[in-house]
C-alpha positions as CSV (number, residue, x, y, z in Angstrom):
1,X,0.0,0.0,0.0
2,X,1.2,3.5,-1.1
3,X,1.3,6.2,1.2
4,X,-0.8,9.3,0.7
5,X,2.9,11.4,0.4
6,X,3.9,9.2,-2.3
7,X,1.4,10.0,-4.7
8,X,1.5,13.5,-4.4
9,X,4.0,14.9,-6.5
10,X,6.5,17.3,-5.9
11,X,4.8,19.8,-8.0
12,X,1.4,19.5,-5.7
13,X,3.4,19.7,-2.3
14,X,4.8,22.7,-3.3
15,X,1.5,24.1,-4.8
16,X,-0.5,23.2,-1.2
17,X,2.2,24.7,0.8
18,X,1.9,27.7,-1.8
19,X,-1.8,28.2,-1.4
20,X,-1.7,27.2,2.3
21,X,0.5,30.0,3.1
22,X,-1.7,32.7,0.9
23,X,-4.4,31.7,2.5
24,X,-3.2,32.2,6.5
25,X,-1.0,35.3,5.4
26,X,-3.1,37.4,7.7
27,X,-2.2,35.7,10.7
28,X,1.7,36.8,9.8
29,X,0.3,40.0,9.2
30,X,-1.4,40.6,12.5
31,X,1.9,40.5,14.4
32,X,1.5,42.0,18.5
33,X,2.8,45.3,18.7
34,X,5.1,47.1,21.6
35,X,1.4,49.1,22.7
36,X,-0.3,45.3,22.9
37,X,2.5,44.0,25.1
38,X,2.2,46.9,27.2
39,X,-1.3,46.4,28.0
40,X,-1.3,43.3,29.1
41,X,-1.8,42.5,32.7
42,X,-2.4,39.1,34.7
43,X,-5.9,37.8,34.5
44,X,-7.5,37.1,38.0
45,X,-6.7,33.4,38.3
46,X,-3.2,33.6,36.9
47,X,-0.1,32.5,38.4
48,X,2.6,35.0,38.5
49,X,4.4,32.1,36.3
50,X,1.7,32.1,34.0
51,X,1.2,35.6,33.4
52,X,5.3,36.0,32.9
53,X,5.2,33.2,30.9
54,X,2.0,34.5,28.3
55,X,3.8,37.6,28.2
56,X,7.2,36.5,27.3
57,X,5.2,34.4,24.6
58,X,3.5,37.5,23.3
59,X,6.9,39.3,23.6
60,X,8.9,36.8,21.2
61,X,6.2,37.6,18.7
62,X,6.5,41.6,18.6
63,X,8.2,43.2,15.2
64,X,11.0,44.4,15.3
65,X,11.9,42.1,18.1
66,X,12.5,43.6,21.4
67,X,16.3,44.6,22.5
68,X,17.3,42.5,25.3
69,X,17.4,45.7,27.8
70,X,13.7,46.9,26.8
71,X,12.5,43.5,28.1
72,X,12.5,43.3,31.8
73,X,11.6,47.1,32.1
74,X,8.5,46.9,29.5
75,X,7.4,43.7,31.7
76,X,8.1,45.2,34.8
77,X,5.5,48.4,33.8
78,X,2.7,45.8,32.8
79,X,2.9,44.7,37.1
80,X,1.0,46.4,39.9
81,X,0.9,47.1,43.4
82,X,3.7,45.4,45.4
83,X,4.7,43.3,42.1
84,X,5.7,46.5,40.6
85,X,6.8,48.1,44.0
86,X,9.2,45.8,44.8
87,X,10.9,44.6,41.8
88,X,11.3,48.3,40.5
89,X,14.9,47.9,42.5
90,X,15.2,44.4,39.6
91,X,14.7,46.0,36.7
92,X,17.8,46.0,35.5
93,X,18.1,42.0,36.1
94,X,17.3,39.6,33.5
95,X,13.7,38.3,32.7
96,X,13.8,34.9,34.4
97,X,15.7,37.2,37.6
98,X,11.9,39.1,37.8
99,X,9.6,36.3,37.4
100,X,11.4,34.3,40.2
101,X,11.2,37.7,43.0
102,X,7.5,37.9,41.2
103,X,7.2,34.3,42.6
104,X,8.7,35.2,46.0
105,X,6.5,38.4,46.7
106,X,3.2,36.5,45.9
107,X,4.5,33.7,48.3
108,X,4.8,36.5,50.6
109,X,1.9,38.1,50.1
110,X,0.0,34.3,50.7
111,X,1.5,33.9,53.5
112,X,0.5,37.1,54.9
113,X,4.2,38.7,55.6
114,X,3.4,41.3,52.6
115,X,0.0,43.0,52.9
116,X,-1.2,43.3,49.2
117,X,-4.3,46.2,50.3
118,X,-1.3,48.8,51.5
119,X,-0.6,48.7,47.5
120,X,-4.4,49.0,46.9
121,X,-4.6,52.5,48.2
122,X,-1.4,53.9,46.2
C-alpha cells in the first residue's frame, strides 16, 4: 500500500504549501505590537508564572523584536501594586531574575508577611 505522500507529486506539495501559506498570510500579518504587550496584565486566576510566561510568549512575537534591555523594564510596567513596588529595584536584572522575585513576593503576600491592600490605596 502507497502512502498518501507518495502519490502527491512534488509539484502538488509545493502548490498546497503555496496556497496554504496565501491563505493564513493574515495571521503573519497581524503580528503584537510594543502598545499590545504593554497592556497586558495578569488575568485574575493567573499565576505570576503564568502571566510572565503569556507575556514572554507574546513578547517573542512583537516586530521588530525587542532589545534585550527593553525587556524586563516593559514587563516590569505591565505589574502592579507590590509586584511593581518591589521589583522596581530588579529591573535591571534579567527576565527569568523578575519572574522568580515575582514568585517570592506572591509567596509572601500568601502567607501574609506582605499585605497586598497597602498597594491597593497607592
Amino acid at each position: 500500500m502507497r502512502s498518501f505522500s507518495s502519490t502527491v507529486s512534488k509539484t502538488t506539495r509545493h502548490d498546497l504549501s503555496r496556497a496554504f501559506i496565501e491563505q493564513y498570510k493574515h495571521v503573519t500579518d497581524m503580528v503584537p505590537s510594543r502598545i499590545v504587550l504593554q497592556d497586558m496584565e495578569p488575568m485574575s486566576n493567573e499565576s505570576f508564572r503564568k502571566y510572565a510566561q503569556r507575556w514572554q510568549d507574546v513578547a517573542a512575537q512583537v516586530q521588530p523584536p525587542l532589545s534585550e534591555s527593553e525587556v524586563t523594564p516593559m514587563f516590569l510596567e505591565t505589574l502592579t501594586g507590590p509586584f511593581y513596588d518591589r521589583m522596581l529595584n530588579h529591573a535591571t536584572k534579567d527576565f527569568t531574575a523578575m519572574v522568580l522575585c515575582g514568585e517570592l513576593i506572591l509567596a509572601a503576600i500568601r502567607s501574609g508577611r506582605l499585605k497586598e491592600e497597602e498597594y491597593d490605596k497607592h
